[in-house]
C-alpha positions as CSV (number, residue, x, y, z in Angstrom):
1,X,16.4,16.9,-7.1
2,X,18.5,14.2,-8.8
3,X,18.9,10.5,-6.9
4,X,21.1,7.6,-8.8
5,X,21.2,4.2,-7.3
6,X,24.1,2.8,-7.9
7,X,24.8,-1.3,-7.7
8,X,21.2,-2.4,-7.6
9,X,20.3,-5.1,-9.1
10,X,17.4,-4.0,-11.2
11,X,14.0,-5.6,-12.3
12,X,13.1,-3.3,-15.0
13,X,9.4,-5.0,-16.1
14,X,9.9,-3.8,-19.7
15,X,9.2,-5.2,-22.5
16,X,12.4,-7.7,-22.4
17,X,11.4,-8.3,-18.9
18,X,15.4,-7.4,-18.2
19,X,17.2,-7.8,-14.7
20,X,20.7,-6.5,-14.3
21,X,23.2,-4.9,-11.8
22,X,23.8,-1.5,-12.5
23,X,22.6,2.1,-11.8
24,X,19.3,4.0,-12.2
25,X,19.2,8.1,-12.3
26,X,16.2,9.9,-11.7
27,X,16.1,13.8,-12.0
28,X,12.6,15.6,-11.1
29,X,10.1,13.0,-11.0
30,X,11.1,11.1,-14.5
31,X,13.6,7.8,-14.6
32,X,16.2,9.7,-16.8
33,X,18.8,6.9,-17.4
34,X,18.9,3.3,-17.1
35,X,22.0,1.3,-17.0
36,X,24.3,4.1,-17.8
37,X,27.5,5.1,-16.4
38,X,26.8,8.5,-14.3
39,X,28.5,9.1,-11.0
40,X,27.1,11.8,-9.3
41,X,23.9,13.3,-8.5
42,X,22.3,15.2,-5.4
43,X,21.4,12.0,-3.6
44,X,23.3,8.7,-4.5
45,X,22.2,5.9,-3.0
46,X,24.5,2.2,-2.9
47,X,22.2,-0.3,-3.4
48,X,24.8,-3.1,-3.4
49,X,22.9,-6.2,-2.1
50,X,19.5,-4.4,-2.6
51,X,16.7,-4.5,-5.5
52,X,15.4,-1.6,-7.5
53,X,11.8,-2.7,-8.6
54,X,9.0,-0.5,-10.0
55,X,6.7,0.8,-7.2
56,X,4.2,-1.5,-6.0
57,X,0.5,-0.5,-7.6
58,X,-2.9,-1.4,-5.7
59,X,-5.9,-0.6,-7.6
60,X,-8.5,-1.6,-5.1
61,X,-8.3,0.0,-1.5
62,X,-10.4,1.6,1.0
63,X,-8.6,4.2,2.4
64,X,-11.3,5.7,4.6
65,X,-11.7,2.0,6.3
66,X,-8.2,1.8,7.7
67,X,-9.1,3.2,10.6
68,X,-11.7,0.3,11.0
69,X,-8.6,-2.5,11.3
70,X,-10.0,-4.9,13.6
71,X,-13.3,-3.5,14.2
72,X,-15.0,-6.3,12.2
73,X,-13.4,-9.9,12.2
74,X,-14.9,-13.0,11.2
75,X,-17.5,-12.4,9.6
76,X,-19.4,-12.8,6.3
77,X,-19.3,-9.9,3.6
78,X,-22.9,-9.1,3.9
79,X,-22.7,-8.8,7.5
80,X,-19.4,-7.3,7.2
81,X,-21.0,-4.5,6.0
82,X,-24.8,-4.2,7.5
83,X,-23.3,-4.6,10.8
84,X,-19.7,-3.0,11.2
85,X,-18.6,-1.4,8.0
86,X,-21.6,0.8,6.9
87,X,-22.5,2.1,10.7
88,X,-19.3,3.1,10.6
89,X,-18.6,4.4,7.9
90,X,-21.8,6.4,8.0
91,X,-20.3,8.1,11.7
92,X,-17.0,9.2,10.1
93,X,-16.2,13.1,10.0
94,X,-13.9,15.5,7.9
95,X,-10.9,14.8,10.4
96,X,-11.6,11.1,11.1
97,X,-11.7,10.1,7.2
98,X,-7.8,12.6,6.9
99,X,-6.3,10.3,9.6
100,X,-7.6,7.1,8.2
101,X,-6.3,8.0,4.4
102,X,-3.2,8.7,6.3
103,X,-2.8,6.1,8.1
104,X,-3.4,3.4,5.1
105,X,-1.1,5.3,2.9
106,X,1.6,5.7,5.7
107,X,1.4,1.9,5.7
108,X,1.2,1.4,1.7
109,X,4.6,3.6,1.9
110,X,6.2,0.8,4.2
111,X,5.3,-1.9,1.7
112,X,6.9,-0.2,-1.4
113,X,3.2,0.4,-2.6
114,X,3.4,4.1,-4.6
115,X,-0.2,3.9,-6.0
116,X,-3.3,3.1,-5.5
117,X,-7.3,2.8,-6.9
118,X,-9.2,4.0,-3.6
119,X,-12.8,4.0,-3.3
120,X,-14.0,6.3,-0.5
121,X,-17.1,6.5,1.4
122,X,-20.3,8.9,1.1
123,X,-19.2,12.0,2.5
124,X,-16.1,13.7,3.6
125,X,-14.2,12.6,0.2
126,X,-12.5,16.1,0.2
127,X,-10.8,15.1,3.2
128,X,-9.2,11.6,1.7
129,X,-8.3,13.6,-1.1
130,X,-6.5,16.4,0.7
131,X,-4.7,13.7,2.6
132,X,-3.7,11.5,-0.7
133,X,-2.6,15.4,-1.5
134,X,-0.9,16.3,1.5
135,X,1.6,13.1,1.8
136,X,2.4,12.6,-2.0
137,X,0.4,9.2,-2.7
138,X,-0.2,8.6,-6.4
139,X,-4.3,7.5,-6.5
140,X,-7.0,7.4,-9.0
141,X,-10.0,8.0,-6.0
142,X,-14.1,8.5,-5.8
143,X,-16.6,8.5,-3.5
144,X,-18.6,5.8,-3.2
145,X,-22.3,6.1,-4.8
146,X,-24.9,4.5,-2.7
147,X,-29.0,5.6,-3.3
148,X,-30.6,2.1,-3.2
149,X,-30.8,-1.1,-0.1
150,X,-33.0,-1.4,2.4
151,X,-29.9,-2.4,4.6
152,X,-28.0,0.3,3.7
153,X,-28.3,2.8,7.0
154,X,-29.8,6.5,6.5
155,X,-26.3,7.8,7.2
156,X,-25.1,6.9,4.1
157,X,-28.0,6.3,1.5
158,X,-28.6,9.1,-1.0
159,X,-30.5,10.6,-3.5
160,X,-29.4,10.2,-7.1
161,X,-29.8,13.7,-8.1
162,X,-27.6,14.6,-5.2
163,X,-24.6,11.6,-5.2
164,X,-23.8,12.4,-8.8
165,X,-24.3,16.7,-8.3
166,X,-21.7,15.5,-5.7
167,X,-19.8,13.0,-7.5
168,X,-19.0,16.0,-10.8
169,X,-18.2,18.5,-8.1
170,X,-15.2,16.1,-6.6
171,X,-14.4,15.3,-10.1
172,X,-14.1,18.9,-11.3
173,X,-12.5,20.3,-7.9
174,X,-9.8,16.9,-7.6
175,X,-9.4,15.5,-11.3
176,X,-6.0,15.8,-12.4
177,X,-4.3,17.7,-9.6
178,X,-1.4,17.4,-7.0
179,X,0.9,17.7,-9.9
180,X,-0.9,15.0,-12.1
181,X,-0.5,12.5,-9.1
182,X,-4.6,12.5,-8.4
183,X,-7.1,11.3,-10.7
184,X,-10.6,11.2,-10.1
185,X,-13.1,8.1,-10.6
186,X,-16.8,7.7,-10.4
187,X,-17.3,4.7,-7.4
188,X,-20.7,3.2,-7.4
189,X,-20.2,0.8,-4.4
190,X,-21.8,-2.4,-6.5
191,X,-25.5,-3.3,-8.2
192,X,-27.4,-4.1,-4.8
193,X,-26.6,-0.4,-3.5
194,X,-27.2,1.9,-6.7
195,X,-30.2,2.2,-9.2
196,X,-30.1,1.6,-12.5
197,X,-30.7,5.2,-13.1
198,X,-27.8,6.0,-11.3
199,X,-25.5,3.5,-12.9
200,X,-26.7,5.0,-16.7
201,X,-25.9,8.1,-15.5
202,X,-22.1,7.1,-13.7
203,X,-21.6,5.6,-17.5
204,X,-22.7,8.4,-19.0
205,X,-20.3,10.6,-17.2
206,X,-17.8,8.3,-17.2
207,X,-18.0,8.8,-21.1
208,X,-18.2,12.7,-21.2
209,X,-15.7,13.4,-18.6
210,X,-13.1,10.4,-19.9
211,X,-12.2,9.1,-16.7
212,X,-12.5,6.0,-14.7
213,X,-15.6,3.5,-12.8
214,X,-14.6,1.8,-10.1
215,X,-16.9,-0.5,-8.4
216,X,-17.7,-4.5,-6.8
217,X,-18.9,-7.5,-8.7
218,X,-19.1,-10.7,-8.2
219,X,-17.9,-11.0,-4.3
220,X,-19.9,-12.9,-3.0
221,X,-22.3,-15.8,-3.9
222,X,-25.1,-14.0,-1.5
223,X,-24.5,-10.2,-3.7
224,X,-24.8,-12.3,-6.6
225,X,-28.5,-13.7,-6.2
226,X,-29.6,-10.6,-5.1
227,X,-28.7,-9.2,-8.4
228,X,-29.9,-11.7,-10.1
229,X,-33.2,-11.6,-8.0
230,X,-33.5,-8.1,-8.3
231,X,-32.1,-7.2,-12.2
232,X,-32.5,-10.3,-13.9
233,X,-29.2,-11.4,-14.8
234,X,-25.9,-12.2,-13.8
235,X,-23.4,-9.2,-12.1
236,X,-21.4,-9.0,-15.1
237,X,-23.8,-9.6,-18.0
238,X,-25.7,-7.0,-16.4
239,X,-22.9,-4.3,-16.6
240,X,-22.5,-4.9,-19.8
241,X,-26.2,-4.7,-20.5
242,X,-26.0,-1.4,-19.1
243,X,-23.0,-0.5,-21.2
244,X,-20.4,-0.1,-18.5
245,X,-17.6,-2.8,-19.2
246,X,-14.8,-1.5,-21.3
247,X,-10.8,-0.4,-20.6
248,X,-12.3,2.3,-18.2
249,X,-14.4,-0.2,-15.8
250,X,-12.4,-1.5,-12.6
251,X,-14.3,-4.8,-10.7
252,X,-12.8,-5.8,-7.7
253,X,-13.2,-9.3,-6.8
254,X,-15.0,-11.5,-9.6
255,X,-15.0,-14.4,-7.6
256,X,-18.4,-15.7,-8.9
257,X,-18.0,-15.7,-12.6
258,X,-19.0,-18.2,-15.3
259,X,-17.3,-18.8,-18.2
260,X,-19.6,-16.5,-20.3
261,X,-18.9,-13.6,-18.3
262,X,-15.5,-14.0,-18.7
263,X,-15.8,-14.0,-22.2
264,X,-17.0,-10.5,-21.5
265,X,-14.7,-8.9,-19.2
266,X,-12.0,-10.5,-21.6
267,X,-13.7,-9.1,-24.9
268,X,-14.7,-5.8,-23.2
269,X,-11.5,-5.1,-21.7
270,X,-12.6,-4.7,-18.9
271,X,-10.2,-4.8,-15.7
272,X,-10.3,-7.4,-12.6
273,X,-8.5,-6.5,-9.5
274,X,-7.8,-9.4,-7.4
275,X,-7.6,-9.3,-3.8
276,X,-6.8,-12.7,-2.2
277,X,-6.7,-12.3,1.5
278,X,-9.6,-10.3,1.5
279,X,-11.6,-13.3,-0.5
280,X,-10.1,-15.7,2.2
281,X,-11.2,-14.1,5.4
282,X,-14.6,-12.9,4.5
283,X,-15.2,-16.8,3.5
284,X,-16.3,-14.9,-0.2
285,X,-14.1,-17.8,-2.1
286,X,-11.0,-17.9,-4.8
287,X,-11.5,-16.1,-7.6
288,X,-10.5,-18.2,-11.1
289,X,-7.6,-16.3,-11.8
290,X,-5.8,-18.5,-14.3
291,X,-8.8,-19.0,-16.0
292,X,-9.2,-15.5,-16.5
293,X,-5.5,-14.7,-17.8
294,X,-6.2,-17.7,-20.2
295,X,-8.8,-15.8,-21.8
296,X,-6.7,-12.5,-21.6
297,X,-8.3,-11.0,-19.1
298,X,-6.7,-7.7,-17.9
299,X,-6.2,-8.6,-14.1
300,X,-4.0,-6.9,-11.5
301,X,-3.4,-7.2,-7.4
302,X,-4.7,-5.7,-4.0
303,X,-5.3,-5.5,-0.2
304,X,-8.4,-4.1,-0.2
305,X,-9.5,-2.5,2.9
306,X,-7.6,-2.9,6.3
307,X,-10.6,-4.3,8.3
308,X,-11.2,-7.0,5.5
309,X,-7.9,-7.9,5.6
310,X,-6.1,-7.0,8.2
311,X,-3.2,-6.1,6.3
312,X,-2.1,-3.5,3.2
313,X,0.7,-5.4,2.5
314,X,1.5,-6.1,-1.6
315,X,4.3,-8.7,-0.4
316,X,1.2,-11.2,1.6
317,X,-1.1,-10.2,-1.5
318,X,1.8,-11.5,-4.3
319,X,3.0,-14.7,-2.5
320,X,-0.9,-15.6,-1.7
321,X,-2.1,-14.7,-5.5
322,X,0.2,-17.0,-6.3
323,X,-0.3,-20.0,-3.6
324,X,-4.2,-20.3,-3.6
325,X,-4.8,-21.3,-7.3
326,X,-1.8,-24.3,-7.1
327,X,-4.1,-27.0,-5.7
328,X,-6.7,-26.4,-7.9
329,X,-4.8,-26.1,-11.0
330,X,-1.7,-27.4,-10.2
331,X,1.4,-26.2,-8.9
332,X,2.9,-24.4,-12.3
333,X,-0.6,-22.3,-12.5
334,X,0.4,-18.7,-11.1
335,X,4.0,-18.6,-11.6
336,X,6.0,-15.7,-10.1
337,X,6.8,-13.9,-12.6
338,X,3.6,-13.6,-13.7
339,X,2.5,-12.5,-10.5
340,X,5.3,-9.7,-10.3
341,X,3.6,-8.4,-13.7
342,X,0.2,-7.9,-12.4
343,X,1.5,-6.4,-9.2
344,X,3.3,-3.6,-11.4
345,X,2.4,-3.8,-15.1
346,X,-1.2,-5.4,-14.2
347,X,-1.9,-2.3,-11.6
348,X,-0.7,0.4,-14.4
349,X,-3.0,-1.0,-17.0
350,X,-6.2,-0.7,-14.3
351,X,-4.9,2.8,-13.5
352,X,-4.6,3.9,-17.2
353,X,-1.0,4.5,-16.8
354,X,1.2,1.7,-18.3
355,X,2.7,4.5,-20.5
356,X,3.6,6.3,-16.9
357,X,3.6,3.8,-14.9
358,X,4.8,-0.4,-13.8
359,X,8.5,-0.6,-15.3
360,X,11.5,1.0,-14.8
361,X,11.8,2.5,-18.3
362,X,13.6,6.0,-19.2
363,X,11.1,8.4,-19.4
364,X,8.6,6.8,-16.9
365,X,7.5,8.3,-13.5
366,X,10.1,7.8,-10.9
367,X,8.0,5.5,-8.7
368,X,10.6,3.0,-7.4
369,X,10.9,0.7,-4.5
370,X,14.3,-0.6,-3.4
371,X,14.3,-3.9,-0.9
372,X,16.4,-5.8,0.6
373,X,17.9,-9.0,0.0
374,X,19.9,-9.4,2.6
375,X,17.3,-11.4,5.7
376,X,17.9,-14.8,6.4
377,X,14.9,-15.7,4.7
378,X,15.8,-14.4,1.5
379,X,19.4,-16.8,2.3
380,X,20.9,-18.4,0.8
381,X,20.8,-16.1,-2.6
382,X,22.6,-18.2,-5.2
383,X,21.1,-18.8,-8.5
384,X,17.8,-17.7,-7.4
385,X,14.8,-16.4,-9.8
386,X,14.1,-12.7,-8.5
387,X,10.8,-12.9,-9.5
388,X,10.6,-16.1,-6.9
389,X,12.8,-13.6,-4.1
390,X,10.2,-11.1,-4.8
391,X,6.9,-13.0,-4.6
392,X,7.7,-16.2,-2.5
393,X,10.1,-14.7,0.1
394,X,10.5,-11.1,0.5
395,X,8.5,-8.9,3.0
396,X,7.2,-5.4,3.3
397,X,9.3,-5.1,6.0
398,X,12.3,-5.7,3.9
399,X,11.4,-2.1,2.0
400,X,14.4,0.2,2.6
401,X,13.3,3.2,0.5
402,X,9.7,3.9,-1.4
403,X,9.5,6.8,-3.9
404,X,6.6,8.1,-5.8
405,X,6.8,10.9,-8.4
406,X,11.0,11.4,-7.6
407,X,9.8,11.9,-3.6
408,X,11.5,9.8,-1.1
409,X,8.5,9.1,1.0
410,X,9.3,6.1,3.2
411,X,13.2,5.5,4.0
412,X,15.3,4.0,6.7
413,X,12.5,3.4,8.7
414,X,11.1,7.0,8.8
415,X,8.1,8.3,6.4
416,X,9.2,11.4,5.4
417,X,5.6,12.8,4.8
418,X,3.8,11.4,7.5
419,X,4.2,12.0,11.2
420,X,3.7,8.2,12.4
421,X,3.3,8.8,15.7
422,X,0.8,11.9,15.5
423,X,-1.1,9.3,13.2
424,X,-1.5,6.3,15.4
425,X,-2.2,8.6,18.2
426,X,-5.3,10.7,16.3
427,X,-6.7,7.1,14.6
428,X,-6.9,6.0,18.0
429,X,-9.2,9.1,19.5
430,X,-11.0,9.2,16.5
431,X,-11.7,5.0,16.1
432,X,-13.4,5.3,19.9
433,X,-15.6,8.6,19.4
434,X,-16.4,6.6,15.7
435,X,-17.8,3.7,17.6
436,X,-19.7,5.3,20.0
437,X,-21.3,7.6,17.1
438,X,-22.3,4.5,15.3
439,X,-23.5,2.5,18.4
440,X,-20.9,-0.4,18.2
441,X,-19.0,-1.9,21.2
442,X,-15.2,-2.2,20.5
């Protein structure tokens, strides 16, 4: 199928960083021309008072905790997840973890998001992957790797032998499949739930197999004296003491960092995924973000899970990114556009996929989002920076049309993929046998 959007005005992210109104044709899943003259395709679509902008890109989410929105507010990240999080997770089934990948990507849809990093839970992974499959979300996904913590509840603690035996047969069965649109990554939760034996061997693999780790670090100032307490040395020194920070390592968080281990995510190349409302509400802190883009630091943009949040929403992620860091480092620290790139360009490069991915470039994956410009607080419009629309003003509700891979997936208020209703109806029977499985009073 062949879509044009005609008299858009278009953020393109590359490499001139160039913004113009014109047209954008996509045929199959590949942008195909940019700024041409064409006037007909199978779908045309008048954008006129609308923006074309690359699809959003998320690389840290928990897809099988959506379900768990509201289930565990107001708490403390340790507690978070001794008390709510794991016992829950630990109760999930096949079908509850398919409705809660569902769900979060039905609502990533809304929000112009088109892909994601998404770190699963212990078992049932084959499920969130089916449903990432099944409603044509783009994802680099694991399971999550836990086989050390005396918190961590019998339901979900494993043997090493047996998380990696079941880590290579995801990998092999998932890797590279729904047309290209599903990667596979190896997800040791963080340090104070996995051996050293079985972090070695997650590098190891990581190296023979080429793809992706994607873990925690750095959270939370409690997390971090237990590794220091229990391996001798700071969160990220001790990755790298292990030999696991490079281009292929994904932290989320890196909120308790010094300036040494900067110098070593910066060096290493490894990527930092901020997630700002997540830091905020589990009281873990505000991660030094210009800091690390002063010392070149790789870092991109995300939600995180729903019940640490409570939202999936890129749009509250951007326009926070940006607002936290002013008052400590003044209000030109964090400037839109800058913002705008790690929410696009910033995700790519912690996918793998800035050749694919991030910019609306011919010969890129047709992964688009087109918003609109025309609420009332987006008004009035004249001589505004887009990259100020997009982070300071805009709202996922103002998505009129999210496509991933060519696929129209979320327009005019419908999700083309995803029955909404039949979704919202099955997360709620599932959520209240979930609870009672795991013992907790909702």
């Amino acid at each position: 199928m062949s879509i044009l959007f005609k008299n858009a005005l278009v953020v393109t992210m590359n490499e001139r960083r160039e913004v113009f109104t014109g047209q954008v044709y996509v045929e199959g899943n590949r942008i195909v021309e940019v700024n041409g003259n064409r006037e007909e395709a199978d779908k045309v679509v008048d954008a006129t008072g609308q923006a074309l902008i690359p699809g959003l890109i998320q690389p840290h989410i928990h897809l099988c905790q959506t379900i768990f929105r509201g289930c565990a507010d107001d708490m403390e990240l340790l507690d978070w997840l001794k008390l709510r999080i794991w016992p829950l997770e630990g109760a999930h089934d096949a079908d509850s973890i398919y409705y809660s990948a569902l769900l979060g990507c039905g609502e990533l849809f809304q929000g112009g998001t088109t892909a994601i990093i998404d770190m699963e839970t212990v078992h049932h992974t084959d499920s969130a992957l089916q449903a990432i499959t099944d409603c044509g979300m783009r994802a680099v996904a694991g399971k999550v790797m836990m086989d050390w913590g005396r918190s961590v509840p019998q339901t979900l603690l494993e043997d090493t032998d047996s998380s990696v035996r079941e880590s290579v047969r995801l990998l092999e069965r998932w890797h590279n499949t729904a047309g290209g649109r599903l990667h596979y990554a190896f997800s040791p939760r963080f340090v104070v739930s996995c051996t050293e034996e079985l972090l070695v061997r997650v590098r190891d693999l990581s190296r023979h197999y080429g793809v992706m780790v994607h873990t925690h670090a750095s959270e939370n100032r409690g997390e971090t004296s237990l590794v220091e307490r229990e391996r001798g040395m700071q969160n990220v020194r001790y990755l790298e003491h292990l030999g696991l920070t490079g281009p292929r390592l994904v932290l989320a968080h890196c909120i308790h960092v010094d300036d040494s281990e900067l110098d070593i995510l910066a060096a290493s190349g490894t990527k930092v995924v901020h997630c700002p409302s997540s830091n905020l509400k589990l009281g873990s802190g505000i991660a030094p973000i210009p800091k690390m883009l002063e010392k070149a630091v790789d870092v991109s943009i995300a939600a995180d899970g729903a019940p640490c949040n409570n939202n999936l929403d890129m749009f509250h992620e951007m326009r926070l990114a940006a607002l936290i860091q002013k008052p400590i480092y003044g209000p030109t620290a964090m400037p839109a556009k800058k913002v705008f790139e790690m929410a696009t360009l910033g995700g790519a490069k912690a996918m793998g996929l800035e050749d694919e991915l991030g910019s609306i470039e011919v010969g890129k994956k047709a992964d688009l989002a087109l918003v609109s410009l025309a609420g009332l607080h987006n008004s009035p419009a004249h001589a505004v920076d887009i990259y100020a629309q997009l982070v300071y003003q805009l709202k996922s509700n103002d998505v009129l049309l999210t496509m991933v891979d060519g696929r129209v997936v979320w327009e005019g208020g419908v999700l083309h993929s995803i029955n909404s209703q039949e979704i919202k109806l099955r997360c709620q029977r599932a959520i209240t046998q979930l609870s009672h499985r795991a013992g907790i009073r909702l």
